[in-house]
C-alpha positions in Angstrom: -17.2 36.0 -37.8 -19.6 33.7 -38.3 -20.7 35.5 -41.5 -17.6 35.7 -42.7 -17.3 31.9 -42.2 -20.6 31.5 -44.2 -19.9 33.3 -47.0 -16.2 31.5 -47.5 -17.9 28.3 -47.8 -20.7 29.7 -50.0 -18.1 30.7 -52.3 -16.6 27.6 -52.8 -16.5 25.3 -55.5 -19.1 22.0 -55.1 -16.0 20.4 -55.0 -14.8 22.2 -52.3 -17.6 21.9 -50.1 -17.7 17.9 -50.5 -13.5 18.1 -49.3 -14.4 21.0 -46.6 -17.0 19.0 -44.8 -15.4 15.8 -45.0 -12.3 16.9 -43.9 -15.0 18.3 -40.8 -16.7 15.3 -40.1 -13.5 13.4 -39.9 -12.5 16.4 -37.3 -15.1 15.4 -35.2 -14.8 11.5 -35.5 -11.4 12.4 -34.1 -12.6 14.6 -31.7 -15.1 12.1 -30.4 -12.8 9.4 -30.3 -9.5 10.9 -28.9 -11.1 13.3 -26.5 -14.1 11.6 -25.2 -14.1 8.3 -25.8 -10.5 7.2 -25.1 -10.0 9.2 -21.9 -13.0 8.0 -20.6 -12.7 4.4 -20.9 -9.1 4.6 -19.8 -10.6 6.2 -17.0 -13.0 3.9 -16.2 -10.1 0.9 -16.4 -8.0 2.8 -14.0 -11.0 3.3 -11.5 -11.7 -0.5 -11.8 -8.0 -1.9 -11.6 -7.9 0.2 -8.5 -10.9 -1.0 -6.9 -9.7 -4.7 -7.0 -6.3 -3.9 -5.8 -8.4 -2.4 -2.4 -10.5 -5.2 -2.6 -7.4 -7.8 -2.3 -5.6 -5.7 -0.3 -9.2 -5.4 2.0 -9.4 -9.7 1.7 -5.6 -9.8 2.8 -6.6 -7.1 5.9 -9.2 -9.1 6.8 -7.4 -12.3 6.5 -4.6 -10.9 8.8 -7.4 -9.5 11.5 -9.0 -13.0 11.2 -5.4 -15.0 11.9 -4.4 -12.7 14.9 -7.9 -13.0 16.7 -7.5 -16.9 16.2 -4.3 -16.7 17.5 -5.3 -14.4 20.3 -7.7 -17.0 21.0 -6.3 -20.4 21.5 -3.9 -18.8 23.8 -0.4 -17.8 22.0 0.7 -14.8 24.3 3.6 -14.3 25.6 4.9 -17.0 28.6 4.6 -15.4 31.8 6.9 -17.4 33.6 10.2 -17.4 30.9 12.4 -14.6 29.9 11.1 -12.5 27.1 14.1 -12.3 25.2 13.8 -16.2 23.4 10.2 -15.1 22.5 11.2 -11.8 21.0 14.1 -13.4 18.9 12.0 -16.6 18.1 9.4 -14.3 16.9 11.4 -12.1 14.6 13.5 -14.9 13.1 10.3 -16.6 12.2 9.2 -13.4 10.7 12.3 -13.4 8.3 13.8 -10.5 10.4 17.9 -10.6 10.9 18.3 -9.3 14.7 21.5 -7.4 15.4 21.7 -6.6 18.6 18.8 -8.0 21.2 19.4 -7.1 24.6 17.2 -8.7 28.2 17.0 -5.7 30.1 15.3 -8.0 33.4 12.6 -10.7 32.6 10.3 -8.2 31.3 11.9 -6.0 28.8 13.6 -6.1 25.8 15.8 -3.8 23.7 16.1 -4.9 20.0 17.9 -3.1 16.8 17.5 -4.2 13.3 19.9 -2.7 10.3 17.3 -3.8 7.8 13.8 -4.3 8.1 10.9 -3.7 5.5 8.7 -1.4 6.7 4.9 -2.9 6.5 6.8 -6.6 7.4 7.7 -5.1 10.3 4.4 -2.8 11.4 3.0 -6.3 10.9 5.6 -7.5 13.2 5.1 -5.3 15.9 0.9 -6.0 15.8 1.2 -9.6 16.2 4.0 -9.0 19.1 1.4 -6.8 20.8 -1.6 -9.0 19.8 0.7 -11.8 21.9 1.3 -10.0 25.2 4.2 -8.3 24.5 3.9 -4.1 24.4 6.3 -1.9 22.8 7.7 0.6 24.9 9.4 2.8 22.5 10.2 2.4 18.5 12.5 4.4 16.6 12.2 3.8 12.9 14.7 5.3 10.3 14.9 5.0 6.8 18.0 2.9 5.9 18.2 3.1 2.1 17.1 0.5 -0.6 13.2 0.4 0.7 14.3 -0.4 3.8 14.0 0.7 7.6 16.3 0.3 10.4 14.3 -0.1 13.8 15.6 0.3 17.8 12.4 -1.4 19.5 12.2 -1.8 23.1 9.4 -4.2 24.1 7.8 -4.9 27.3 5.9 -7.6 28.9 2.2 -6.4 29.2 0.7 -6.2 32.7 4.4 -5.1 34.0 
């Protein structure tokens, strides 16, 4: 084949051969450019505009881990000598959460439902509730439509 390739251009015209190895050079320019060099820098963009949204989402981690400790450490746990329900619900409203039904099961336990939470608001939530004292007994978490969750917590007081 390759013969056959040589002896096609040998019988061309000068001509020819000047359009024929242009029109192969540009080949290759185009080659180069929109199979190498394209896919690899868009590559290397993609790789990079990932790695700083870890890295913020690390920094916002971290700053989360960092407010909970401090939290944890000047003392905000849940009041041992008051009902746990007025913490819960304080907690949640504060955390933008709408409470439908929250119900005192004794001093020390809580059953909660909410029609419509966001998901990760609500893991969050749940960690700083825990961070605080307060331990969750059971969660059921369904999907409730429009990125949302619906949750049936029930929380107890730790240490009970």
């Amino acid at each position: 084949m390759i013969e056959a390739v040589k002896n096609w251009y040998i019988n061309m015209s000068l001509r020819e051969r000047i359009m024929v190895g242009v029109a192969v050079g540009l080949s290759a320019v185009l080659v180069a450019i929109y199979g190498l060099y394209l896919p690899l820098t868009n590559a290397i963009t993609d790789q990079r505009i990932a790695y700083r949204e870890a890295l913020e989402r690390r920094v916002s981690v971290e700053a989360m881990v960092a407010e909970l400790r401090s939290n944890a450490r000047r003392g905000i746990v849940a009041n041992e000598l008051g009902a746990l329900e007025p913490m819960i619900r304080a907690t949640a409203t504060e955390a933008g959460f709408s409470v439908d039904e929250l119900t005192s099961q004794g001093q020390d336990r809580v059953a909660l439902y909410m029609a419509q939470a966001k998901s990760a608001a609500l893991m969050k939530w749940i960690a700083e509730t825990e961070l605080s004292g307060v331990l969750v007994e059971t969660v059921e978490i369904k999907q409730a439509g429009d990125q949302t969750v619906a949750a049936r917590i029930v929380l107890t007081r730790a240490g009970r």
